[in-house]
C-alpha positions as CSV (number, residue, x, y, z in Angstrom):
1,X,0.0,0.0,0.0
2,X,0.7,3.3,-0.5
3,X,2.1,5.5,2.5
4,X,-0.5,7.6,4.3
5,X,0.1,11.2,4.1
6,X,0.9,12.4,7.4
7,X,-0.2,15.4,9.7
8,X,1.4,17.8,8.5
9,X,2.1,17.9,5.1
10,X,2.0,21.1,2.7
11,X,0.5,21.4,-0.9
12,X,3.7,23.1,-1.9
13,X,4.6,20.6,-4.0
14,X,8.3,22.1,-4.9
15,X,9.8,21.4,-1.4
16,X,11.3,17.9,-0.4
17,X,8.5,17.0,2.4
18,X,8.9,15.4,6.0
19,X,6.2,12.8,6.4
20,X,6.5,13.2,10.3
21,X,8.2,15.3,12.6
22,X,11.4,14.2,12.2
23,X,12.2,16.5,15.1
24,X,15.1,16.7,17.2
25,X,18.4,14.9,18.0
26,X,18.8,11.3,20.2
27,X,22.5,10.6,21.4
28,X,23.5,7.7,22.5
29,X,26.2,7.5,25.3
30,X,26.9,4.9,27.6
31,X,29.0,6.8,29.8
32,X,29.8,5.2,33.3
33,X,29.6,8.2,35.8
34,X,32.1,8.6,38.3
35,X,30.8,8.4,42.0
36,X,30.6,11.6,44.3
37,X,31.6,13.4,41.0
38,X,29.3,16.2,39.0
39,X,29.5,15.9,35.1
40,X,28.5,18.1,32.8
41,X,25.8,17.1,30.6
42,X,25.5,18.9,26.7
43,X,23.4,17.7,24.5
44,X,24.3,17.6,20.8
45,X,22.0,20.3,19.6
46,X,23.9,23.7,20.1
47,X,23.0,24.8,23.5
48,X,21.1,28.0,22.2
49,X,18.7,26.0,20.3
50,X,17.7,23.2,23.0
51,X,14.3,23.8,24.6
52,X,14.8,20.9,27.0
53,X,16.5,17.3,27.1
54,X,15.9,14.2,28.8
55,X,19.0,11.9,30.1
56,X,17.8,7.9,29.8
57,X,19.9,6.5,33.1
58,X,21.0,2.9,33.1
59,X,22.4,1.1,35.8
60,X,24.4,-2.2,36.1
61,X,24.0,-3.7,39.3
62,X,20.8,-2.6,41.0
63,X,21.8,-5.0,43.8
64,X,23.7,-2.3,45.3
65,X,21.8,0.0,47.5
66,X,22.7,3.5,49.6
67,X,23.1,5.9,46.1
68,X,21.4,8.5,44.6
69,X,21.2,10.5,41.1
70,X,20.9,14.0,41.4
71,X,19.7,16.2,37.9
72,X,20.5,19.9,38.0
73,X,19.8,22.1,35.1
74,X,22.4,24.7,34.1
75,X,21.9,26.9,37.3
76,X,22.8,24.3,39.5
77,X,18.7,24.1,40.6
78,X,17.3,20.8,41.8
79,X,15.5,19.4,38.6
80,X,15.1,15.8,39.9
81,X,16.3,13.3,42.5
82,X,16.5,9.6,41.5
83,X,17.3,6.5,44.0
84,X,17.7,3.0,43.2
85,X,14.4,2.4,44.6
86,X,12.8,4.5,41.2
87,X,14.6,2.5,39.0
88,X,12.3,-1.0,40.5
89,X,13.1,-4.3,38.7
90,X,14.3,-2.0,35.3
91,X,17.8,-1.0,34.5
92,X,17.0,1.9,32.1
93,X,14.7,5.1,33.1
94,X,13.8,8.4,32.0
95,X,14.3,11.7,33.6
96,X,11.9,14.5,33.7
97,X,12.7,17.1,31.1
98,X,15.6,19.7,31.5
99,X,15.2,23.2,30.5
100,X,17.8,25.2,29.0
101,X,21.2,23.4,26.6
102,X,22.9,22.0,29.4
103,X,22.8,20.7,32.9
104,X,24.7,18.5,35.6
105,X,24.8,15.0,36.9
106,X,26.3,13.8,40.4
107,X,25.7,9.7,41.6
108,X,26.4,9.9,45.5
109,X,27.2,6.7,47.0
110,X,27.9,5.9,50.7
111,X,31.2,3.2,50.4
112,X,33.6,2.2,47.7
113,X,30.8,-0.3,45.9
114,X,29.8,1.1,42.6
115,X,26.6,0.1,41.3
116,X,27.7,1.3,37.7
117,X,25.1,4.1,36.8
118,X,25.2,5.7,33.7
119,X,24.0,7.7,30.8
120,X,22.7,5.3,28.0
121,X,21.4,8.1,25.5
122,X,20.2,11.6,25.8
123,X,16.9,13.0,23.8
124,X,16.9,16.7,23.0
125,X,14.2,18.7,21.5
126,X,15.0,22.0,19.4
127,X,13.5,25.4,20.0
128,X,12.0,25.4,16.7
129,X,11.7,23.0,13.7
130,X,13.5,22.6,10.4
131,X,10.8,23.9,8.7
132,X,7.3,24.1,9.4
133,X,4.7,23.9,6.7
134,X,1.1,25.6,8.3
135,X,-2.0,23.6,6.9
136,X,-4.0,26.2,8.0
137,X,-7.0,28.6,6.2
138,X,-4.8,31.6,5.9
139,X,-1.7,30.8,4.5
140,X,1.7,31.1,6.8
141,X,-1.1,32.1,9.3
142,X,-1.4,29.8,11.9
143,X,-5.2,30.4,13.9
144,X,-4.2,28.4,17.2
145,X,-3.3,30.0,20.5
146,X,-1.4,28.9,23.5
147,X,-4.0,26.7,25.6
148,X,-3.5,28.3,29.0
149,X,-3.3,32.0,27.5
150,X,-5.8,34.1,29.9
151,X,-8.5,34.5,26.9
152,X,-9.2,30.9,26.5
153,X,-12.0,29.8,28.7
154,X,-11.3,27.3,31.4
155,X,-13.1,24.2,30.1
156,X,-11.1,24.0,27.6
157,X,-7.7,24.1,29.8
158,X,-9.7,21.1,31.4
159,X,-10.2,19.0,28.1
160,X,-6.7,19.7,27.3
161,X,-5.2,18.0,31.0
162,X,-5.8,14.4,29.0
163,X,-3.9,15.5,25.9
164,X,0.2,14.7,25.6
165,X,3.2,15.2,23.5
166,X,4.6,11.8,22.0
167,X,8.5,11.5,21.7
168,X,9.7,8.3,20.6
169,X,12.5,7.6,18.2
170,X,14.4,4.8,16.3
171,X,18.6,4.8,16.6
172,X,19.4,8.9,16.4
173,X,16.6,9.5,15.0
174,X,13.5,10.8,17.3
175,X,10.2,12.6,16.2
176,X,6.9,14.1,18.1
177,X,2.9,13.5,17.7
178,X,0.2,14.5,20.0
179,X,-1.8,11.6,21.7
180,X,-5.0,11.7,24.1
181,X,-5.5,9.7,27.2
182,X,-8.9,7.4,26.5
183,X,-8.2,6.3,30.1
184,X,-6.1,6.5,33.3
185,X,-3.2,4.5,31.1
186,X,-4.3,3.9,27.8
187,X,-3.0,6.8,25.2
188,X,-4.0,6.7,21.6
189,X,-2.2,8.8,19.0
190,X,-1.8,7.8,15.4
191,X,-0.2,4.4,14.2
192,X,1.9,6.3,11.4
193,X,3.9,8.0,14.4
194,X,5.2,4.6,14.8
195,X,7.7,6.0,12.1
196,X,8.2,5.6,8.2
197,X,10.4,3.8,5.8
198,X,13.1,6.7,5.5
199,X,13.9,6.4,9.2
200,X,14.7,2.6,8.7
201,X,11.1,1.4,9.7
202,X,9.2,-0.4,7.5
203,X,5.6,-0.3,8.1
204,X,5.3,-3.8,8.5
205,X,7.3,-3.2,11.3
206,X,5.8,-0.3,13.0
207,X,5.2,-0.4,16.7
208,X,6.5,-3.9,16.7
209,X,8.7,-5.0,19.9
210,X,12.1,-5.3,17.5
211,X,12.0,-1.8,16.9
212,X,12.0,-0.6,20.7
213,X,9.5,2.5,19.8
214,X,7.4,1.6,22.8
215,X,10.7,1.5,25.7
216,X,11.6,5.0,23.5
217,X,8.7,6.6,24.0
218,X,8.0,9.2,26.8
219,X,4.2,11.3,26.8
220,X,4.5,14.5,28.7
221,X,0.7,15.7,29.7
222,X,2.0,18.4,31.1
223,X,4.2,19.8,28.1
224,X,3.2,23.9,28.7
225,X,6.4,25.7,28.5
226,X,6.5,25.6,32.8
227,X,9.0,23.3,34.7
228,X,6.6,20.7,36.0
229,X,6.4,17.6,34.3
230,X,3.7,15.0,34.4
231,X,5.9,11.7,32.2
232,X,4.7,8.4,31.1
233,X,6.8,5.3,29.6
234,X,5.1,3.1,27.5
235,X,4.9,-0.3,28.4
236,X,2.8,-2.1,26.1
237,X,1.3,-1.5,22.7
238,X,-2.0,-2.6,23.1
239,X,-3.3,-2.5,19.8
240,X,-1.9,-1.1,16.4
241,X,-4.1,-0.6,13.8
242,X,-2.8,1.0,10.0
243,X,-5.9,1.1,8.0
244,X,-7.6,3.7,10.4
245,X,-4.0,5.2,11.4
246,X,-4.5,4.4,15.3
247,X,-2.7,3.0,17.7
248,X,-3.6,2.4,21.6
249,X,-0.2,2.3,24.0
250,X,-0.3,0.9,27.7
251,X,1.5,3.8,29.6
252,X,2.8,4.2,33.3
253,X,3.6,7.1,34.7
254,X,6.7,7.9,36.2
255,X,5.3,9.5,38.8
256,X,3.3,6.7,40.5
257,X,0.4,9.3,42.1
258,X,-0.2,11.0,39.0
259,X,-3.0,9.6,37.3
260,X,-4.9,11.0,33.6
261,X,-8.8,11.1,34.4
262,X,-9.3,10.1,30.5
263,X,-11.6,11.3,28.1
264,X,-15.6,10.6,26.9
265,X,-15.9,9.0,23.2
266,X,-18.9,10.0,20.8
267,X,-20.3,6.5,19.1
268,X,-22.7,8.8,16.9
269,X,-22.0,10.5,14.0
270,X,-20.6,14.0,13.2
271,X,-22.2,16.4,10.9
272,X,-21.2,19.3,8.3
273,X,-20.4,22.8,9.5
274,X,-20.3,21.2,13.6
275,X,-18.2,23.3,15.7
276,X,-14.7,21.3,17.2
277,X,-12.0,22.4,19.0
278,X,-8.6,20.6,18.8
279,X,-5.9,20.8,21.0
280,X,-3.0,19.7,19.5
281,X,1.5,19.7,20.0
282,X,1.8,21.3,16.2
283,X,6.2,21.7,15.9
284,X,6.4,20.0,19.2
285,X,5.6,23.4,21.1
286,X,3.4,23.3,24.4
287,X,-0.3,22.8,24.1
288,X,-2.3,25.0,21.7
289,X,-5.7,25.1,20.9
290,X,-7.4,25.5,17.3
291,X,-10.7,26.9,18.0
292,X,-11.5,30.0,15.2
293,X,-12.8,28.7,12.0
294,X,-12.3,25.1,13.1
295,X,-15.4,23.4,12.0
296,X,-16.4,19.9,9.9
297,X,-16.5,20.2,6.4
298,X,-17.7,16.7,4.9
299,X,-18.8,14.3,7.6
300,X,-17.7,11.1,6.1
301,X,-14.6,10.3,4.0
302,X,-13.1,7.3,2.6
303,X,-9.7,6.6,4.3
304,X,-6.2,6.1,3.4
305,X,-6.7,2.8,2.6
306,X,-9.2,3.4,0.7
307,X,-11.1,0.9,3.3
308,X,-14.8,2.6,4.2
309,X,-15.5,6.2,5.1
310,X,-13.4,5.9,8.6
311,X,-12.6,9.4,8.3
312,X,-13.8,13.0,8.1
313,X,-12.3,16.5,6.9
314,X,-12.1,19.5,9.1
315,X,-10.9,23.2,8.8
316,X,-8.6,23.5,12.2
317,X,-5.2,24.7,11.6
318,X,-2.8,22.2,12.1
319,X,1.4,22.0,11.8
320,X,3.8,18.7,11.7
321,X,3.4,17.4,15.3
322,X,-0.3,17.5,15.1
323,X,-0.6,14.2,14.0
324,X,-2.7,12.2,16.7
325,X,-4.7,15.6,18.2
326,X,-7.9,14.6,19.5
327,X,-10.6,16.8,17.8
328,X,-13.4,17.6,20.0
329,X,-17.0,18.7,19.7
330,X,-17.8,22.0,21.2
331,X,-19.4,19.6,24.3
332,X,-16.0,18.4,25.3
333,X,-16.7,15.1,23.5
334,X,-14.0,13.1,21.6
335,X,-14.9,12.9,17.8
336,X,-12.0,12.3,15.4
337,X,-8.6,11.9,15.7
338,X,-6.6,14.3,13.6
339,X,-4.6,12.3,11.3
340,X,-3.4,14.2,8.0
341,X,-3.1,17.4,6.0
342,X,-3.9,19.3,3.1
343,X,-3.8,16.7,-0.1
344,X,-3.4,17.7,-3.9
345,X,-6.3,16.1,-6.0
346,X,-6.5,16.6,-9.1
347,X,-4.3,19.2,-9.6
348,X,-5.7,21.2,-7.0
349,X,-5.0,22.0,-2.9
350,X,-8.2,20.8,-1.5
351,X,-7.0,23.3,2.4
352,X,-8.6,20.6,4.2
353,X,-7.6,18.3,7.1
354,X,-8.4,14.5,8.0
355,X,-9.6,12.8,11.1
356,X,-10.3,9.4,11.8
357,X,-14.2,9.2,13.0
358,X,-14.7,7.7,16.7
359,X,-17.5,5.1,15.5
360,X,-15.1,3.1,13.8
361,X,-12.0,3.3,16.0
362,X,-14.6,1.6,18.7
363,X,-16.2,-0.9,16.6
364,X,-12.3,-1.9,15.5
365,X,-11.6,-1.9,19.0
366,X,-14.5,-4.3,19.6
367,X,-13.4,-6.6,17.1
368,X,-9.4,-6.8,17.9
369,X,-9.0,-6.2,21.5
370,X,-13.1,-6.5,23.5
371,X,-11.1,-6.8,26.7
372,X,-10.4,-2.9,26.6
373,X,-13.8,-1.4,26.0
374,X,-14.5,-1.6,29.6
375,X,-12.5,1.4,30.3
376,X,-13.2,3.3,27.6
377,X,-15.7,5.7,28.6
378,X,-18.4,6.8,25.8
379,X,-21.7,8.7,26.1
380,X,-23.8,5.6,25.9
381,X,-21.7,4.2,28.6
């Protein structure tokens, strides 16, 4: 089959387009750290264009107890403090995010036994993107706004608390989406963020356990340019899906108390010129809403795959990174998952976007995986 076209793509047809966010930089280390010793930490990005990075720790020998890891950003300030006792039965785990280009590392240890901690691989994320490419109603015009500006109304701050930014990557290469939480630890975001071909994917082997996608990925619900993080790891991929471009992940979050509320699912059907609102991670960047002219244009739509009329258009503006977004009706109800951009048919830019329809992301859920619907809250439910 043909590859899908991704959120976001442009109908500039002269540029050389990015399918996905191909967005920011993964290093891998594995660097022992000295005991009792602060390192320096860089990433490679130049340190002026680093929003934030994330250090994944390993350790060798979690037998050893009495040490702690201490994260400092590049002010010396307290960003996180790690024991062996975080780290459980696992010898890899991700830090919170680290503002800034550079920060600090110390493992103190009471005795002379080492337990071997260490820096496997560091993910980075740039202050802006290569290139972004707006599919949005004005052109070079993006309509969305920051989500908690002070002239967007609470309830929609509210809906937004169960929306995250996917990172996940594949070798050095590591990319963002936008994903909702359906529950208290089930995320859904689109099955084409599982990667593409010119990454060294295949799509046969999308989200499959070879390619480690699901131990690299890290959902931030709390991605809105402040210093508190609320992280998840992904633990399981619950169920994939490509011909309706979804894909359900089990996450845990790394902060045991914090716990996503999850968010209501419309069975029925959408109609033309329905109001939605879509909050969305376009470029990676914290949470932004698409609310003005962001309406349905043609209810039903035949999807990638050319397999039933799964999807729907809409007119929110979107970027790269949206890919995922839940789309919402103007009742705080989840009805389409944003999936692609503007398309060229026929010769012509038709400035719409796609959205996979709720209805048949539930009755494929039914089908595959029946164990699931049971915490999946709907409005029949």
């Amino acid at each position: 089959a043909d590859s899908p076209l991704f959120a976001n793509e442009t109908c500039d047809q002269s540029v050389d387009q990015e399918e996905i966010v191909d967005f920011g930089k993964r290093e891998y280390k594995k660097q022992i750290l000295r005991m009792n010793k602060v390192e320096p930490v860089t990433p490679l990005i130049s340190p002026t264009n680093v929003r934030h990075f994330r250090i994944r720790l390993m350790v060798e020998h979690l037998e050893v107890r009495g040490w702690t890891i201490v994260i400092y950003d590049n002010n010396f300030k307290v960003v996180q403090t790690i024991s062996q006792d975080d780290f459980g039965k696992v010898k890899h785990l991700w830090t919170s995010r680290i503002l800034g280009g550079w920060g600090y590392i110390n493992v103190i240890a009471k005795g002379d036994q080492d337990p071997k901690v260490g820096i496997d691989s560091i993910i980075s994320m740039p202050k802006t993107s290569r290139r972004p490419f707006y599919s949005t109603q004005q052109p070079g015009v993006q309509a969305w706004k920051f989500l908690y500006a002070n002239d967007v109304e609470p309830i929609y701050k509210q809906w937004g608390a169960n929306v995250g930014l996917l990172v996940t990557g594949y070798k050095e290469r590591n990319w963002s989406c936008t994903g909702v939480m359906l529950s208290r630890t089930l995320f859904m975001t689109n099955w084409h963020c599982g990667g593409h071909p010119r990454l060294g994917i295949r799509e046969a082997d999308m989200w499959e356990p070879e390619t480690g996608l699901c131990e690299n990925s890290i959902v931030d619900l709390s991605w809105d340019e402040d210093e508190s993080s609320r992280d998840y790891i992904c633990k399981a991929v619950e169920l994939p899906d490509a011909d309706l471009d979804f894909v359900l992940l089990r996450l845990v979050p790394i902060n045991m108390k914090d716990t996503a509320s999850g968010v209501t699912l419309r069975r029925t059907d959408i109609i033309r010129d329905q109001g939605v609102v879509m909050i969305h991670h376009p470029l990676g960047e914290a949470k932004r809403i698409s609310l003005d002219h962001c309406s349905v244009r043609d209810p039903k739509k035949e999807g990638w795959r050319k397999v039933g009329d799964g999807e729907f258009t809409h007119t929110c503006d979107t970027e790269e990174g949206s890919s995922g977004a839940p789309v919402f009706s103007k009742d705080g109800i989840l009805v389409g998952l944003h999936r692609a951009g503007f398309q060229v048919e026929k010769n012509v830019c038709d400035r719409l976007n796609k959205a996979v329809r709720m209805g048949p992301i539930l009755g494929k859920i039914h089908e595959k995986r029946p164990d699931l619907i049971n915490e999946i809250q709907t409005e029949s439910n």
